[in-house]
C-alpha positions as CSV (number, residue, x, y, z in Angstrom):
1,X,17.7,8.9,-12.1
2,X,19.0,9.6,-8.7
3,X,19.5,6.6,-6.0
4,X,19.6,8.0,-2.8
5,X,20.1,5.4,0.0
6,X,19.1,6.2,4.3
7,X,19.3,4.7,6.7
8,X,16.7,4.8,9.9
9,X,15.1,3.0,12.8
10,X,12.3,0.2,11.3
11,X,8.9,0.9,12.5
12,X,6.0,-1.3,12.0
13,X,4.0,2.1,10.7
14,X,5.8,2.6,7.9
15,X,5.0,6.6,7.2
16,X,6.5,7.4,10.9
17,X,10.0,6.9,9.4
18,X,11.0,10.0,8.8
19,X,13.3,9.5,5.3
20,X,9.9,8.1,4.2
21,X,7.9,10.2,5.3
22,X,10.2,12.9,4.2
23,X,9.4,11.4,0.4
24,X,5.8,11.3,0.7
25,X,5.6,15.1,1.2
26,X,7.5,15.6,-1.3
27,X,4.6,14.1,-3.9
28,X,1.6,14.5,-1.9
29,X,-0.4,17.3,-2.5
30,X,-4.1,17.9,-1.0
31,X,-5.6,19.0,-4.0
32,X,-4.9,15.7,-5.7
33,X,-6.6,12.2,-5.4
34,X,-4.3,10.2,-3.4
35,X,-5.5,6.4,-2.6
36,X,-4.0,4.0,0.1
37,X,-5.3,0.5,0.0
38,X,-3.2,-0.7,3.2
39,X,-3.9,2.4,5.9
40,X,-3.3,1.4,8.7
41,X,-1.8,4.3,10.4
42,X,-1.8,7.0,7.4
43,X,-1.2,10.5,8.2
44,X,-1.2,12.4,4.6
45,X,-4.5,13.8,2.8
46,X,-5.0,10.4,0.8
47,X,-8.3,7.9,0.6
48,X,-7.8,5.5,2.9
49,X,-8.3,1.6,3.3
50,X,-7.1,-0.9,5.9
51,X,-9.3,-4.5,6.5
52,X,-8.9,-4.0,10.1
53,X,-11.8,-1.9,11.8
54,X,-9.4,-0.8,14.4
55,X,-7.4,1.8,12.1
56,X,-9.1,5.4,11.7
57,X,-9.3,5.0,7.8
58,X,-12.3,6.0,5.3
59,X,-13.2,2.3,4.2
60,X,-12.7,-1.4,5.8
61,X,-12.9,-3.0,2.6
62,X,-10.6,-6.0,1.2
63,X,-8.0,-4.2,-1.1
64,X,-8.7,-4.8,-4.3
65,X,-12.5,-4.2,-3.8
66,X,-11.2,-0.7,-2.4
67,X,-9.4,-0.7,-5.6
68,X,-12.3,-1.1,-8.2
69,X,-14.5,1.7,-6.2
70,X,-12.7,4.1,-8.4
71,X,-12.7,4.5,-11.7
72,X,-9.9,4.6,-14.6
73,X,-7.3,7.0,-15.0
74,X,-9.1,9.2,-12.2
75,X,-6.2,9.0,-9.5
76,X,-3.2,10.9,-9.2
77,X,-0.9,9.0,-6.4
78,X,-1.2,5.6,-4.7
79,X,0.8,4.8,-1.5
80,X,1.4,0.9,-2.1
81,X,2.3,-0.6,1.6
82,X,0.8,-4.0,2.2
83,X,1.5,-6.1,4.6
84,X,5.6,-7.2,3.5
85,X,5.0,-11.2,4.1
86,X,2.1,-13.7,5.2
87,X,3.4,-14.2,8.6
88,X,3.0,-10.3,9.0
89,X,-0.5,-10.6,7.3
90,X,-1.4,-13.0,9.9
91,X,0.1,-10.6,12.5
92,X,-1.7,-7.5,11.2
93,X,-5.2,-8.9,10.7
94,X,-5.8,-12.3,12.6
95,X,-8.0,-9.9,15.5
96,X,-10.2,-8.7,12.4
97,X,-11.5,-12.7,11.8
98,X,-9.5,-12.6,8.2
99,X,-8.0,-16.2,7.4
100,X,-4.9,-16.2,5.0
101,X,-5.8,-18.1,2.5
102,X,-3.3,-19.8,0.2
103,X,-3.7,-16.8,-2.6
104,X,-2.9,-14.3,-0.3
105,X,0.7,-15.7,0.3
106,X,1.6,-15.9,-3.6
107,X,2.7,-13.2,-5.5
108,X,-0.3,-12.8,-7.9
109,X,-1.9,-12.1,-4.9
110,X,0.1,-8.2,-5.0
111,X,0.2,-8.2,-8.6
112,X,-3.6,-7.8,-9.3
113,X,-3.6,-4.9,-7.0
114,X,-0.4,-3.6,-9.2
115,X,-2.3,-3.9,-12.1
116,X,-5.6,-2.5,-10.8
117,X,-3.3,0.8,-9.4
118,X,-2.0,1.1,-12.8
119,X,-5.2,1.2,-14.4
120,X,-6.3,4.0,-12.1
121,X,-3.6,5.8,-12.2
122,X,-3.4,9.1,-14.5
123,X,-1.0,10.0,-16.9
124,X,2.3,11.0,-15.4
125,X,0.5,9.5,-12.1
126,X,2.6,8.3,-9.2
127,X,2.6,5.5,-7.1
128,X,5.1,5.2,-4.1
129,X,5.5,1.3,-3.4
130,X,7.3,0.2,0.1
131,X,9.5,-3.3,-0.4
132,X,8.1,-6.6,-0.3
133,X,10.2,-9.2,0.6
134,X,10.7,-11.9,-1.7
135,X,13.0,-14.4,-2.4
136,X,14.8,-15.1,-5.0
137,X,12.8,-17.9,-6.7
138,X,9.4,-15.8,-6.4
139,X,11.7,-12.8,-7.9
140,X,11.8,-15.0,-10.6
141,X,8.1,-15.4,-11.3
């Protein structure tokens, strides 16, 4: 295993980074089913989702109902790049009428999508998951 760390500029769309988006070329590939649950602004060749009507995406649905469209061991890549904390939830989505509910600000809430990814995914399938921030008691859980 290699550890490679960069360093760049933070942007609220994640894939304009360029080390990340750098890495996501490196695994995407057009001919394979790529899903991302979170959109928002996704430039690669993947099926997109984002809960907010405003992002140019290929469904509006809540993410794990996204998620269970597709069926088992049928995809080859996920991007995995939610929303990093509630106050950024309630940032990204309070225009779109959504009301952060008390699940959506525990961890379960992020680890049912995990799980649903990982029952979609392929063998030797890949999912590429951007940081949430947690701290240490929830790292716990």
């Amino acid at each position: 295993m290699e550890i490679k760390r960069e360093w760049a500029m933070p942007n609220k769309n994640t894939f304009a980074i360029k080390p990340i988006n750098k890495l996501i070329v490196k695994y995407i590939d057009s001919e394979k089913i790529w899903l991302d649950p979170f959109a928002r602004t996704n430039p690669f060749d993947c099926i997109t989702n984002d809960f907010n009507k405003n992002f140019d995406t290929d469904y509006n649905l809540e993410s794990l109902q996204f998620l269970q469209m597709f069926e088992t061991n049928t995809v080859d890549g996920v991007l995995f790049d939610p929303p990093y904390s509630p106050r950024q939830m309630k940032e990204c989505y309070q225009s779109t009428g959504l009301k952060l509910t008390q699940e959506q600000t525990q961890s379960s809430f992020y680890s049912k999508r995990k799980q649903k990814i990982a029952e979609l995914l392929k063998t030797n399938g890949i999912c590429i998951s951007f940081c949430l921030l947690y701290t240490s008691d929830a790292a716990d859980e």
